[in-house]
C-alpha positions as CSV (number, residue, x, y, z in Angstrom):
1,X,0.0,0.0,0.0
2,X,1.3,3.3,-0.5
3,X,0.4,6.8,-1.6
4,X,2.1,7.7,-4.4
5,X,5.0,9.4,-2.6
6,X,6.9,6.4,-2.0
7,X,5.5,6.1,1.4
8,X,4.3,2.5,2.0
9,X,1.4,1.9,4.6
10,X,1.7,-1.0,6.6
11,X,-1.5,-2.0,9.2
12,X,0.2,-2.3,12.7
13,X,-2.4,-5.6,14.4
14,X,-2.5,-7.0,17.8
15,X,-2.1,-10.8,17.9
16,X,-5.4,-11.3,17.2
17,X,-5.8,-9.5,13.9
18,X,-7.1,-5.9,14.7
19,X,-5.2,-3.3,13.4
20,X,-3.8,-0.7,16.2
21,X,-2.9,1.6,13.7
22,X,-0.5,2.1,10.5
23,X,2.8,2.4,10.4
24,X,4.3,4.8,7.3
25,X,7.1,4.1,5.5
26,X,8.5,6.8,3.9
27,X,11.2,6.8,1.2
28,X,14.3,6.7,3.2
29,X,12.8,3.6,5.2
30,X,12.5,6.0,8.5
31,X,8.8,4.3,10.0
32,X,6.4,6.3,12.0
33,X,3.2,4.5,13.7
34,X,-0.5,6.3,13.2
35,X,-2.1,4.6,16.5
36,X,-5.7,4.8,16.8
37,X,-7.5,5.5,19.0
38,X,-10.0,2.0,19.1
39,X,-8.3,-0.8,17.3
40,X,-10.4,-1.6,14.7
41,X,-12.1,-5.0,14.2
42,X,-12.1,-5.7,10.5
43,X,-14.1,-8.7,11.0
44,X,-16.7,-6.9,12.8
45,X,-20.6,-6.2,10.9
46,X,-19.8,-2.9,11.0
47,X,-16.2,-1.8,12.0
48,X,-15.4,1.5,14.3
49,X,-14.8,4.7,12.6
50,X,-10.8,5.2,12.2
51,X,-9.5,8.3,15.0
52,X,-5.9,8.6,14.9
53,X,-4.6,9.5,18.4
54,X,-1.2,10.5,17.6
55,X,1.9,9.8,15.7
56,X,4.5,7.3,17.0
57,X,8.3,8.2,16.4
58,X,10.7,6.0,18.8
59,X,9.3,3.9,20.9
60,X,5.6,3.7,23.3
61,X,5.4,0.5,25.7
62,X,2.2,-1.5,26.6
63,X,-0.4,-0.4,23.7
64,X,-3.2,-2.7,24.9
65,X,-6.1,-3.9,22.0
66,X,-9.6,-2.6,23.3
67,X,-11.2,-5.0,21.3
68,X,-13.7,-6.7,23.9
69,X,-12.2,-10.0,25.0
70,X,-8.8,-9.7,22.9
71,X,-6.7,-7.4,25.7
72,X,-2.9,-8.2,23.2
73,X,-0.3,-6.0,24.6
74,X,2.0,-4.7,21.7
75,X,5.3,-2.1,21.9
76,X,6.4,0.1,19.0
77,X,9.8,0.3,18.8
78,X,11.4,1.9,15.7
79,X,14.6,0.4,16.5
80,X,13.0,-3.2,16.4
81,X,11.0,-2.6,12.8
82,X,14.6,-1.2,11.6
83,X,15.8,-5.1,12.3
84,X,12.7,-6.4,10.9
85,X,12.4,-5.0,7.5
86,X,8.6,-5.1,7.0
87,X,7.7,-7.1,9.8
88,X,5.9,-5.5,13.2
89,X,5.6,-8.2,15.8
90,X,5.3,-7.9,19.9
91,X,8.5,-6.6,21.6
């Protein structure tokens, strides 16, 4: 996914598939994570509207999934996706 820019968007999930936010790539491979503010349950009826909280740069411990009875615990470190080209797993 990208934009045209050469900025890749990449959804950031819990470990039970709902997305937390996006992370953006840009050109130069320097990641920032768009967290929202509900994770979002794609397979949901209706999914929740998308509210970005805030951008990411560096690192944020403990972002918790408020999807009702998920509770996943996820860090964003942009040190760790830096050693994971393309890949966002739990710290």
């Amino acid at each position: 996914m990208g934009n045209g820019r050469g900025e890749r968007r990449i959804p950031w999930k819990c470990g039970k598939d709902h997305i937390l936010g996006m992370v953006i790539v840009n050109g130069r491979n320097v990641s920032r994570l768009l967290l929202y503010r509900n994770a979002v349950n794609m397979s949901a009826e209706m999914p929740e509207e998308v509210e970005v909280m805030g951008v990411l740069h560096g690192m944020m411990m403990d972002i918790k999934c408020d999807v009702p009875g998920c509770g996943c615990v996820r860090t964003w470190s942009e040190d760790a996706r830096a050693k994971r080209k393309d890949t966002y797993v739990a710290e």
